[in-house]
PAFIKE-333413 format. One line per field, with one value per residue (C-alpha): x, y, z negated; residue number from 1. Coordinates in steps of 0.25 Angstrom, whole numbers, plus 5000, padded with zeros to 4 digits. Layout:
% residues N
east	X	...
north	Y	...
up	Z	...
n	NUM	...
//
This chain:
% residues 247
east	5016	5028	5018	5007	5012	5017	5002	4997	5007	5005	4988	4990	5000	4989	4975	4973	4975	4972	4983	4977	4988	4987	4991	4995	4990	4997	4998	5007	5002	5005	5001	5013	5013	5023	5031	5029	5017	5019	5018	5003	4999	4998	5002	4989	4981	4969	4972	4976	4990	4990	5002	4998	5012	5003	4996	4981	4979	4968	4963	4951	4945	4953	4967	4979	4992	5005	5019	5026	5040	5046	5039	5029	5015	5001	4988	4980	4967	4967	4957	4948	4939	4929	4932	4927	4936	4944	4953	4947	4948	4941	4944	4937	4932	4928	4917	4922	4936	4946	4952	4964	4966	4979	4982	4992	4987	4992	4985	4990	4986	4983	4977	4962	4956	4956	4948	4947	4933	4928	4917	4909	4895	4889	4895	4908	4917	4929	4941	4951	4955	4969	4973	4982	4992	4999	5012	5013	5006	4996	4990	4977	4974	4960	4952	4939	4928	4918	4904	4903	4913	4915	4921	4923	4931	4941	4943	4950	4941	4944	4936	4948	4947	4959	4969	4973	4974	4986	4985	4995	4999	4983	4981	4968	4970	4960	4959	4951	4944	4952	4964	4961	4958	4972	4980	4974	4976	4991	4994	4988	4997	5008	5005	5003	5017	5024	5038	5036	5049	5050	5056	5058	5062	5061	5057	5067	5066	5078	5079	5077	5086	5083	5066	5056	5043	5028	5018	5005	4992	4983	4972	4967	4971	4963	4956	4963	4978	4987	4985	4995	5000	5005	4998	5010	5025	5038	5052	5063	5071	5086	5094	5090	5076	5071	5067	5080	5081	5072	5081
north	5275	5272	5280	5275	5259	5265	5268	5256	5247	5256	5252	5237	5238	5246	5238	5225	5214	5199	5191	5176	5164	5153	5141	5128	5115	5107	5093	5090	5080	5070	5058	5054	5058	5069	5071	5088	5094	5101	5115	5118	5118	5133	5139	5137	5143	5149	5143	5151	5147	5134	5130	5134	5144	5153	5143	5140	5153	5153	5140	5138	5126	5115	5119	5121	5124	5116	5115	5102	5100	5103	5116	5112	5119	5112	5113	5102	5101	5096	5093	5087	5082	5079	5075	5087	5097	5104	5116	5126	5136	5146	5147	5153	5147	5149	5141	5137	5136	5123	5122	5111	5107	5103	5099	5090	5084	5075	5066	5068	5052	5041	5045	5050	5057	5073	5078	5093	5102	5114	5119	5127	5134	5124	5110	5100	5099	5089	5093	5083	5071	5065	5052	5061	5054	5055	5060	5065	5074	5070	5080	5082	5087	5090	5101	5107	5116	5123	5126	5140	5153	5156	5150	5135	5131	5121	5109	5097	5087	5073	5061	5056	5066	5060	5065	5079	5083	5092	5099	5109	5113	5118	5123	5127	5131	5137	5134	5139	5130	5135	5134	5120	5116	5123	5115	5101	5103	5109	5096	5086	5094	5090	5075	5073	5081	5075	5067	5051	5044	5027	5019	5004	4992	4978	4968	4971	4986	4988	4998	4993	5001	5006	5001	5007	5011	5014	5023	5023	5031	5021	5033	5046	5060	5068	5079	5090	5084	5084	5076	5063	5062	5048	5036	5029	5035	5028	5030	5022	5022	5023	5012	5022	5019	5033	5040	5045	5060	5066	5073
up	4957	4946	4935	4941	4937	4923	4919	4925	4917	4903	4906	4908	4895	4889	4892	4884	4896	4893	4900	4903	4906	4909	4899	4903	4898	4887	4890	4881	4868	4860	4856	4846	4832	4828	4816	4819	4827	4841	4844	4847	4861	4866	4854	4849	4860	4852	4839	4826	4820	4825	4818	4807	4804	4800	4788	4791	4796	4806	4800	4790	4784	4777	4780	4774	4780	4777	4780	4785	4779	4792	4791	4801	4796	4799	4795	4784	4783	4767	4758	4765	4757	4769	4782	4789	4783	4792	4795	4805	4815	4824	4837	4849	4862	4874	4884	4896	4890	4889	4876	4873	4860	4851	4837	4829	4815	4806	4794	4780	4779	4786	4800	4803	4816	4817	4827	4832	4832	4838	4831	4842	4843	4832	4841	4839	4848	4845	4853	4849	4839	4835	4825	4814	4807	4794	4796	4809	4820	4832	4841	4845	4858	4863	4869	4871	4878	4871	4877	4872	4868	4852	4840	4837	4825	4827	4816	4813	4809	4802	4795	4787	4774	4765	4775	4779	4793	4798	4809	4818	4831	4836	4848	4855	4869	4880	4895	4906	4915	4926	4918	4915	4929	4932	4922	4924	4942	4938	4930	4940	4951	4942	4941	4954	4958	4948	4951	4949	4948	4952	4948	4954	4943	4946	4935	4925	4926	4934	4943	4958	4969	4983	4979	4988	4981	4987	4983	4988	4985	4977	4975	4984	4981	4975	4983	4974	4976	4988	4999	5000	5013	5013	5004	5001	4998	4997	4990	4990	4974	4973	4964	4952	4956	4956	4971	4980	4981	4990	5003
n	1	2	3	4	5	6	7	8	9	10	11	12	13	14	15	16	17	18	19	20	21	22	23	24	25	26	27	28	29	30	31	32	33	34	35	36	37	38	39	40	41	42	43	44	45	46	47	48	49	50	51	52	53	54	55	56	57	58	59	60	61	62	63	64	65	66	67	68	69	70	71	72	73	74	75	76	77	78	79	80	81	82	83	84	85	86	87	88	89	90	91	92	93	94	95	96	97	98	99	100	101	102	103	104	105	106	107	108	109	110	111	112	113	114	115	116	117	118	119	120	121	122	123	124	125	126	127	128	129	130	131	132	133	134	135	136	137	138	139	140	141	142	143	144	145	146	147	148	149	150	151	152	153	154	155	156	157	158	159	160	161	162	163	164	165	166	167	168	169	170	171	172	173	174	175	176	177	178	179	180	181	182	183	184	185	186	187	188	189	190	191	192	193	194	195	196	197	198	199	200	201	202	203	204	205	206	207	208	209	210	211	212	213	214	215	216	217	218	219	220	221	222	223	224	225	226	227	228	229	230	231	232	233	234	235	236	237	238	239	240	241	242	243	244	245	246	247
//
C-alpha cells in the first residue's frame, strides 16, 4: 500500500496539473490624487511587467520608460505629435470572461482625459477613463468583456497631444461568471451582517445617556437574504451612547 501511494505521488509530481484558485475581488480604489502610484491590483493579473521594473518590456508603441526621483519607475507615452499616439500591449482574452481593469497615470502638463481601449476582432471597446493631473497620480478602474476569444491590444488613448501621459501600476484581471456571481453574493453577505454602531446626540452634538433608539424595516427583504423575524428592533444606549454589552 505504502509503495503503492509513493508511485501515485511520483505521477502527480510528474504530470503537468493546472491548479485553478480562486481570486478575490479588489474593491479597493481611489479617488484622491497621490504623490506615488499603488501596487497594481493582482500583481498585474495577465499583464506583462506592469511596473515597468523591467523598462518597457512587453510594451510597444510610443513609450518610453523612466525613473521617478524617488526611484519609482513608469511608463511615458512621449512624443506625441498626434493625439492618437499610444503605448501598446497584446493581451489575450477569452468570451464569456469578466475582465477588471486598473491603472494610475499622470499628465506631464496641465490636465486632459485618458481613456483605455481594447482592440478586438476589428471593434473598440473603451474600458475605462480617468482626469490625469500634472504632478500627481489618479487611478483608473474599469473592466470589460469581450464577445469572442483571441488577441486585443490594449492602449492608452488621449485628445490632448502637448502633454505626456504617464502610466504604472496595470493590472488586467480575469473572472469567471460563477466566480463573479460569488464575489458580488459574498459582499452583499457582508453588508448586510456588518456591525452598525448608534449613536444618540441632542442639538449640540452631545452625547444623550440612557436613550432608547427604534429601528424599523422601512423596505421588504429580499427573496435571496434572510428572513427578519421582527420588523422593528430596540436598544437602549449607555451614557457613552453606543449599545450596552450584549449578555
Amino acid at each position: 500500500m505504502k509503495l503503492f501511494l509513493l508511485k501515485l505521488v511520483a505521477v502527480l509530481l510528474a504530470s503537468p496539473v493546472n491548479i485553478v484558485t480562486s481570486t478575490s475581488y479588489d474593491y479597493s480604489a481611489s479617488l484622491e490624487c497621490l504623490a506615488e502610484p499603488l501596487e497594481p491590483q493582482y500583481r498585474g493579473g495577465i499583464i506583462t511587467n506592469p511596473s515597468f521594473i523591467d523598462g518597457a518590456q512587453g510594451w510597444s508603441g510610443d513609450g518610453e520608460a523612466r525613473t521617478s526621483h524617488t526611484g519609482n519607475r513608469y511608463l511615458v507615452v512621449h512624443k506625441r505629435t498626434k493625439p492618437h499616439q499610444r503605448a501598446t500591449q497584446v493581451v489575450h482574452l477569452q468570451q464569456g470572461m469578466l475582465y477588471t481593469f486598473s491603472a494610475w497615470l499622470q499628465s506631464s502638463e496641465g490636465s486632459c482625459d485618458v481613456i483605455v481601449i481594447f482592440r478586438t476582432g476589428g471593434e473598440l471597446v473603451r474600458a475605462g477613463a480617468v482626469e490625469a493631473n500634472s504632478g500627481c497620480w489618479s487611478m483608473l478602474k474599469g473592466g470589460l468583456t469581450v464577445d469572442h476569444t483571441g488577441p486585443a491590444t490594449l492602449s492608452f488613448q488621449s485628445n490632448n497631444s502637448a502633454a505626456e501621459i504617464w502610466v504604472d501600476s496595470v493590472s488586467l484581471q480575469p473572472f469567471t461568471a460563477e466566480e463573479w456571481r460569488s464575489h458580488q453574493t459574498e459582499s452583499i453577505r457582508k453588508a448586510r451582517t456588518a456591525v452598525v454602531r448608534l449613536k444618540a446626540v441632542d442639538g449640540n452634538g452631545a452625547a444623550v445617556p440612557n436613550a432608547t433608539v427604534f429601528i424599523q424595516q422601512r423596505r421588504p427583504v429580499s427573496p435571496s437574504a434572510a428572513p427578519c423575524r421582527r420588523p422593528y428592533s430596540r436598544t437602549r444606549l449607555t451614557k457613552a451612547g453606543s449599545p450596552p454589552a450584549s449578555r
